[in-house]
C-alpha positions as CSV (number, residue, x, y, z in Angstrom):
1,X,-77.1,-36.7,7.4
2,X,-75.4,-33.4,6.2
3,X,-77.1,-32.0,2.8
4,X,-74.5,-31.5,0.0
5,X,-75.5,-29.3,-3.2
6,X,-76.1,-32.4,-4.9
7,X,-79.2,-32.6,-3.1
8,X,-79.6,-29.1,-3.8
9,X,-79.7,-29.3,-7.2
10,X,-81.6,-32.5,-7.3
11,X,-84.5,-31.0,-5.3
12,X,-84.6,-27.8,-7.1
13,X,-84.6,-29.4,-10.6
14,X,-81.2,-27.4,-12.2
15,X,-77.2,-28.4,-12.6
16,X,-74.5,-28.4,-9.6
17,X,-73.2,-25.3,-11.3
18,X,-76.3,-23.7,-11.1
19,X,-76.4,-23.9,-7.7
20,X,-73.0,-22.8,-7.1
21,X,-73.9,-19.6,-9.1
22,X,-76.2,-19.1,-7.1
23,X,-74.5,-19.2,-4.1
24,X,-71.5,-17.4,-5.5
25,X,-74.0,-14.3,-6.4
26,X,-72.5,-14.6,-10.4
27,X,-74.2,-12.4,-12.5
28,X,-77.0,-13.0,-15.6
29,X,-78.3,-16.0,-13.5
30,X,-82.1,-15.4,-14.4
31,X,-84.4,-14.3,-11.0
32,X,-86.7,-17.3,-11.1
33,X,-83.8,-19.6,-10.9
34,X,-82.3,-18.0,-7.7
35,X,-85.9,-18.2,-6.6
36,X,-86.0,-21.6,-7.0
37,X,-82.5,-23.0,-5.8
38,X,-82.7,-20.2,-2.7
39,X,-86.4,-22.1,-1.8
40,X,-84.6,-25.7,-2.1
41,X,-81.5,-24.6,0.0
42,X,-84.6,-23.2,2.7
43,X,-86.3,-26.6,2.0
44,X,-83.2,-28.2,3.0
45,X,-81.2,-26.0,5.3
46,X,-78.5,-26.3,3.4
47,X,-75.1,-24.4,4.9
48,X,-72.6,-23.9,2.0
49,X,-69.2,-24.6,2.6
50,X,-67.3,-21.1,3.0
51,X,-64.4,-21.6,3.9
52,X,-63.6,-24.6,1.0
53,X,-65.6,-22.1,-1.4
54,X,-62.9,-19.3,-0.9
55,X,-60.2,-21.6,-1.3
56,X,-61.4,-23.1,-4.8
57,X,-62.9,-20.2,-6.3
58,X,-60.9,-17.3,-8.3
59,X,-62.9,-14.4,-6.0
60,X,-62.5,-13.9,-2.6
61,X,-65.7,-14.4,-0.1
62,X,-63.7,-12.1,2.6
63,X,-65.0,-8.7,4.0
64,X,-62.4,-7.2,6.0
65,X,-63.3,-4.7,8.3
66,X,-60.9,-2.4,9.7
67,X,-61.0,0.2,12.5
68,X,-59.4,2.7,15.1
69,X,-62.1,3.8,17.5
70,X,-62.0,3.5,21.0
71,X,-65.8,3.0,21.5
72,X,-66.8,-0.4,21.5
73,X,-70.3,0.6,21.0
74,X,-69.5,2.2,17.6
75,X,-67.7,-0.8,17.1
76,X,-70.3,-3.3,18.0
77,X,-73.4,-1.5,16.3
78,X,-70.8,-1.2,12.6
79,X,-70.0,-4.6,13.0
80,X,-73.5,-6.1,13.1
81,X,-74.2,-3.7,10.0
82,X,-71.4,-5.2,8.4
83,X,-72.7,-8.8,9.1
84,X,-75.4,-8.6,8.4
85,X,-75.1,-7.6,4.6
86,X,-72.4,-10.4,4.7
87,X,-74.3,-13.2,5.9
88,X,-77.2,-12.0,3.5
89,X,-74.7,-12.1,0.6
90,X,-72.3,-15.4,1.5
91,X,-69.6,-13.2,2.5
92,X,-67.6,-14.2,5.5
93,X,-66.5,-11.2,7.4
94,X,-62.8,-10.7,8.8
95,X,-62.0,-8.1,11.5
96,X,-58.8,-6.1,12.2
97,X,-58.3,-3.4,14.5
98,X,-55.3,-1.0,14.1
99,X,-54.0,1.9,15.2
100,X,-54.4,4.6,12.7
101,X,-51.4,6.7,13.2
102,X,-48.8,3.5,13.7
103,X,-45.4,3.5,11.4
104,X,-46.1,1.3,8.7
105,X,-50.1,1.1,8.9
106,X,-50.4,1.4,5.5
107,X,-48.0,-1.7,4.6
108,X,-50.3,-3.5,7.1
109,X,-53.0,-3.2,5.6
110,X,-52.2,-3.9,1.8
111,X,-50.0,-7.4,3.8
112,X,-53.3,-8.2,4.8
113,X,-55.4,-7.6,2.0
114,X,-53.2,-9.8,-0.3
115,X,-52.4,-12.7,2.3
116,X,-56.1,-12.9,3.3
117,X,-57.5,-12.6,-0.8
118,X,-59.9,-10.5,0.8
119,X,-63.2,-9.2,-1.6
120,X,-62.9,-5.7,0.1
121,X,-62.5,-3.7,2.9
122,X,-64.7,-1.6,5.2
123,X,-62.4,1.4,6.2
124,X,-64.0,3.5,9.2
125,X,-62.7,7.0,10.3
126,X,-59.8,8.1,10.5
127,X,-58.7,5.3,8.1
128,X,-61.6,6.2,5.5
129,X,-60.0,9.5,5.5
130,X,-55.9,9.0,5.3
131,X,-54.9,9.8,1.9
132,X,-51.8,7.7,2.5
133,X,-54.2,4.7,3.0
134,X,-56.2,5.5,0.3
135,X,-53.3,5.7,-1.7
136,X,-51.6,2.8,-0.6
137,X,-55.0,0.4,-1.1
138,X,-55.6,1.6,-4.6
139,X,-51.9,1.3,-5.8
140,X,-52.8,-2.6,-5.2
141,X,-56.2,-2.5,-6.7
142,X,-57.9,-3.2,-3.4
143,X,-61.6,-2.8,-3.2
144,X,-62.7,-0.6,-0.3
145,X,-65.7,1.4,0.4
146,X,-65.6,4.0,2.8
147,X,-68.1,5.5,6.0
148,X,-66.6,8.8,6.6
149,X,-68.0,12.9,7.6
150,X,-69.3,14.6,4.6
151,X,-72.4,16.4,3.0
152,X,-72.0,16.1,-0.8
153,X,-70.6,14.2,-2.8
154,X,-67.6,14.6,-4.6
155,X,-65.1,13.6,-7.7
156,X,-63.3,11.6,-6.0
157,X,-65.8,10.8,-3.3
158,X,-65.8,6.7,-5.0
159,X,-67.8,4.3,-3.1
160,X,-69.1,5.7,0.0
161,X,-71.2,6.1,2.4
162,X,-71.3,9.3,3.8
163,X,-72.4,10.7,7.2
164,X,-73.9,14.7,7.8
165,X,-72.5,15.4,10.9
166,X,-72.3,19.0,10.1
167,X,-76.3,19.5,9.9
168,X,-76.9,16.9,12.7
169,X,-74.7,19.2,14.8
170,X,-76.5,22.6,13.4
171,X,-79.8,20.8,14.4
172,X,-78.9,20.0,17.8
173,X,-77.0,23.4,19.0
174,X,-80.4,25.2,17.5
175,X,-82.2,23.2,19.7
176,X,-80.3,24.7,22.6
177,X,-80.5,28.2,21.2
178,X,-84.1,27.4,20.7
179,X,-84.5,26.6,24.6
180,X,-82.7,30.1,25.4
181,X,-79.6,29.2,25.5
182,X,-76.9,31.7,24.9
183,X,-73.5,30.3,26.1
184,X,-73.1,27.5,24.6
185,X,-69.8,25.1,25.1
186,X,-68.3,22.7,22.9
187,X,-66.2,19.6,24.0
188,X,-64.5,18.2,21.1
189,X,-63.3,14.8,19.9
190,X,-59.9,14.1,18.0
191,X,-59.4,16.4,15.3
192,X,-57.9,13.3,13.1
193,X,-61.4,12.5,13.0
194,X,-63.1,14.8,9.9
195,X,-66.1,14.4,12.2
196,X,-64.8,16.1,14.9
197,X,-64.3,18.8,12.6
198,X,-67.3,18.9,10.8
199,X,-69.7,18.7,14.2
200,X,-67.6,21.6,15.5
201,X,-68.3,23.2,12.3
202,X,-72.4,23.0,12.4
203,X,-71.6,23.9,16.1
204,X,-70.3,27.3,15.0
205,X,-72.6,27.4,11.5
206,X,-75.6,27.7,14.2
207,X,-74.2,30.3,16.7
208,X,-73.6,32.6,13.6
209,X,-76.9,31.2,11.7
210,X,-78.3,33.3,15.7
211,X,-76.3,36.2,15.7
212,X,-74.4,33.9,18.7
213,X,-70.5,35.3,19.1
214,X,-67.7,32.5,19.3
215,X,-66.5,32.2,22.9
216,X,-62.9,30.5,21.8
217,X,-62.3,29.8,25.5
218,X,-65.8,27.7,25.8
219,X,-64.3,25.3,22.8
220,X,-62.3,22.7,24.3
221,X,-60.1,20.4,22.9
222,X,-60.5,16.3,23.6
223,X,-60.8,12.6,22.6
224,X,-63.7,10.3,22.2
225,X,-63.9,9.4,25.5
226,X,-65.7,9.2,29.3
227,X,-62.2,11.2,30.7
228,X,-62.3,13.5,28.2
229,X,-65.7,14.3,28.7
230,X,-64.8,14.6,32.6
231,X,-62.0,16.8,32.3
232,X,-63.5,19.4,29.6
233,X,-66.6,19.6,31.7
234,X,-64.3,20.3,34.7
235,X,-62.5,23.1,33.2
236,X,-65.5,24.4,31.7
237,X,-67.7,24.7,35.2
238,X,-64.6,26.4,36.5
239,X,-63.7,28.8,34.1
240,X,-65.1,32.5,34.1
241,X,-67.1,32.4,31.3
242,X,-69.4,29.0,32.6
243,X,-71.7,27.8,29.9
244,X,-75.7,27.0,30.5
245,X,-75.2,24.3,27.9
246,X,-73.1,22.0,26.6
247,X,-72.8,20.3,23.0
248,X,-70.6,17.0,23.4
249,X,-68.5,15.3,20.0
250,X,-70.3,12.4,21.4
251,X,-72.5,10.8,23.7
252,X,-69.2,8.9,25.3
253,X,-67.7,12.6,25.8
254,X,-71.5,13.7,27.4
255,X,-72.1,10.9,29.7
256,X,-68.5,12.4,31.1
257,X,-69.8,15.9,31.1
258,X,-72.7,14.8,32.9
259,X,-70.7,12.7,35.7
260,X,-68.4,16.0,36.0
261,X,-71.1,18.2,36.5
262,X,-72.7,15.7,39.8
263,X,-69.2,16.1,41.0
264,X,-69.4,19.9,40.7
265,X,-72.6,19.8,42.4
266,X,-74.6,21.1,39.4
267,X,-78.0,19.8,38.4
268,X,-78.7,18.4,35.0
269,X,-80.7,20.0,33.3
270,X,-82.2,22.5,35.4
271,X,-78.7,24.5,35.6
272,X,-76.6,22.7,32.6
273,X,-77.9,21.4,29.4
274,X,-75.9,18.7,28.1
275,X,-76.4,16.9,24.7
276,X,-74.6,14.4,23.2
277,X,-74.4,12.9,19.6
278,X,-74.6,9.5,17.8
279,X,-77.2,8.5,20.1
280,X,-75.7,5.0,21.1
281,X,-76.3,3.1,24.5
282,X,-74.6,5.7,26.6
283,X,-77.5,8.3,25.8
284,X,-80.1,5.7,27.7
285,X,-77.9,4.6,30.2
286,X,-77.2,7.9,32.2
287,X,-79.5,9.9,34.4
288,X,-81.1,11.8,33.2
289,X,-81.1,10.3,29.7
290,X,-78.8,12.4,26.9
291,X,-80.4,14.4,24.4
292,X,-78.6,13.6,21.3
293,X,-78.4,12.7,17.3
294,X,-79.3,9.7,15.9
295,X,-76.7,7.8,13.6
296,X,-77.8,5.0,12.9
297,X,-74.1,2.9,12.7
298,X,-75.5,-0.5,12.2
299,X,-78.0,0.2,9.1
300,X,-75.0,2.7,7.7
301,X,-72.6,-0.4,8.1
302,X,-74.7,-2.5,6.4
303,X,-75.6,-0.1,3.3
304,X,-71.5,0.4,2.6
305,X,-70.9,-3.4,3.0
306,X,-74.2,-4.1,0.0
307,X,-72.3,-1.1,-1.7
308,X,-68.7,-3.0,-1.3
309,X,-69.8,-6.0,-2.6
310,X,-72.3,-4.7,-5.0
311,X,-69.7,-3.1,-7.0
312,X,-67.7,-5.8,-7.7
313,X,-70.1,-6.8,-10.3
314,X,-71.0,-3.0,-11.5
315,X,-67.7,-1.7,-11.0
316,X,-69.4,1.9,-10.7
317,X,-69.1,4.8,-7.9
318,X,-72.0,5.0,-5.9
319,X,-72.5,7.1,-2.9
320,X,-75.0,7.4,0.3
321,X,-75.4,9.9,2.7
322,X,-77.2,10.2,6.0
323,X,-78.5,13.3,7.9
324,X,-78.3,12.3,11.6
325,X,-81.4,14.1,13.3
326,X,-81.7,14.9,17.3
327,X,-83.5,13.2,19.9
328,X,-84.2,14.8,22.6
329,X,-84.7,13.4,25.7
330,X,-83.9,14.9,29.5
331,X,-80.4,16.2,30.0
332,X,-81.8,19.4,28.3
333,X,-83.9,21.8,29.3
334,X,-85.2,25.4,28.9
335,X,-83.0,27.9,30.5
336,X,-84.2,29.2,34.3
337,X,-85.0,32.7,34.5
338,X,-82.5,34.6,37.2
């Protein structure tokens, strides 16, 4: 027989609209109530009604999360983050991918905030970072929180989480200068991404932080991808000026590097150091394993979401930040004496 709140409230001793206080995470509801109705629906295994609560109540129960990002593993890993703060909080969690630089995306995604009542909205890169989307959510009084590239914390910063690529990307080139290296490449990512531009960034802050001279013609342009990461590596290995290490935009764009340079015939690491960042299953899954930054997606999902729906109670700007820090594994290596 399927437990209703009555039984809910019978067992833990308070009113039916205690319990759905409780559920509904209202504020001033004292601690040692919650305790006690949050033991009962335990007791009972009670599974509110979602869906019927969203369409009774005045406040939405809806997290949208919305995206353009090609790597499913980014994907995956924010989207676990996401619900796991929503299933933690009674949130249900709505999904929407998009393409970031479509006509219209900004009417799409105010249509859908209003026809779906959502709570909030997760915005990833480049999204998190489009001041036409910004502009377009608050003109509506949308909540949003966003996970976007940056290392302080600014005025109009809002609710966010934010990510240090710069100094996880210092960290990791020193670790190449620190192994001897000297020429250094950089394949890039899209530049629409701020973190594309911030990595190259602590790429270039640590080849100066060395007395290290830009080589413009050993930065190459790209995409977050396994074909970019190919191709730069190609034209890179065949170019005059041929790098003894590599720094990838991330670990998708490595793991191409790396497949490039077995083509070429060179050995990794032995005659190419290759490192990657964001440390996410493609770092474990080539041979040898990527040296890289950890980001940890999924807990920095998770943190924004709390924030998100957090703050529709405090109504306050809160930030986070991150410092991604290496890992280094065996795609690099000391460089061989000639």
């Amino acid at each position: 027989m399927k437990v209703t709140i009555n039984d809910v409230a019978k067992y833990a001793g308070v009113s039916i609209k205690t319990v759905s206080r409780v559920t509904n995470n209202e504020p001033s509801v004292k601690q040692a109530t919650i305790d006690k109705v949050n033991a009962a629906i335990k007791a009972l295994n009670y599974q509110p009604n979602l869906a019927a609560r969203n369409l009774a109540a005045t406040s939405s129960y809806v997290i949208g999360f919305v995206y353009d990002n090609p790597n499913a593993y980014y994907i995956i890993d924010m989207q676990n983050g996401i619900l796991s703060a929503c299933r933690d909080k009674g949130y249900e969690l709505l999904i929407h991918p998009c393409d970031a630089k479509a006509d219209g995306i900004c009417e799409q995604l105010t249509t859908m905030v209003k026809h779906a009542r959502l709570a909030g909205l997760v915005l990833t890169p480049p999204l998190s970072e489009d001041p036409k989307v910004l502009s377009a959510l608050d003109a509506i009084g949308a909540n949003y929180v966003r996970i976007m590239a940056g290392d302080r914390v600014k005025a109009d910063t809002g609710l966010a989480v934010l990510v240090n690529d710069r100094s996880g990307a210092v960290a990791i080139t020193q670790h190449l200068i620190d192994l001897g290296h000297r020429q250094i490449a950089f394949l890039s990512g899209d530049y629409h991404h701020q973190s594309t531009k911030e990595r190259l960034e602590g790429y270039r802050q640590a080849l100066r932080d060395n007395d290290l001279d830009e080589s413009p013609e050993l930065i190459v342009e790209g995409e977050y991808s396994f074909e970019s990461g190919v191709e730069g590596a190609k034209k890179l290995l065949k170019g005059a000026n041929r790098p003894s290490a590599i720094v990838a935009c991330n670990d998708e764009i490595a793991a191409g590097a790396l497949f490039a340079a077995r083509l070429e015939g060179v050995d990794i690491p032995t005659e190419l150091s290759i490192v990657g960042f964001e440390d996410s299953p493609f770092s474990r899954q080539t041979w040898p394993k990527l040296t890289t930054v950890h980001q940890p997606n999924g807990k920095i999902a998770q943190i924004a979401t709390e924030l998100l729906i957090a703050n529709r109670r405090e109504q306050s700007a809160r930030a986070e930040i991150f410092t991604p820090e290496p890992v280094i594994r065996d795609s690099s290596a000391r460089v061989q004496a000639s």
